[in-house]
N, C-alpha and C positions, 0 to 999 in steps of 0.2 A: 642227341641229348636224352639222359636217363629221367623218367619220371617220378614222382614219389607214389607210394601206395596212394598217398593221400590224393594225389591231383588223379591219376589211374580209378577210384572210388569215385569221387566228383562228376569225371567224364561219363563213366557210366550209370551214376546215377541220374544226370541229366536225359542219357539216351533210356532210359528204363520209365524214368518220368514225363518224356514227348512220347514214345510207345504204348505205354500203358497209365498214364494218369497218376502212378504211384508216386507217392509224395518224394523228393529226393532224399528228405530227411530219417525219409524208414529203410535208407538200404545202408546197409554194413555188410562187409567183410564175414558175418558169422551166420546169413542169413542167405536162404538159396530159395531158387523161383516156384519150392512147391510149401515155404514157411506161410 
């Protein structure tokens, strides 16, 4: 089953926010780990 960007963005923003504390709402698509 194909996922969308949108749920693919979700997934890792959840894992970036149990990792690093980072809010899930500040990762997008236009932004890289040294923003």
């Amino acid at each position: 089953m194909a996922h969308t960007t949108e749920e693919v963005l979700a997934g890792l923003a959840e894992l970036i926010n149990d990792e690093t504390g980072i809010s899930a709402d500040q990762v997008s698509l236009e932004k890289s780990f040294t923003d």
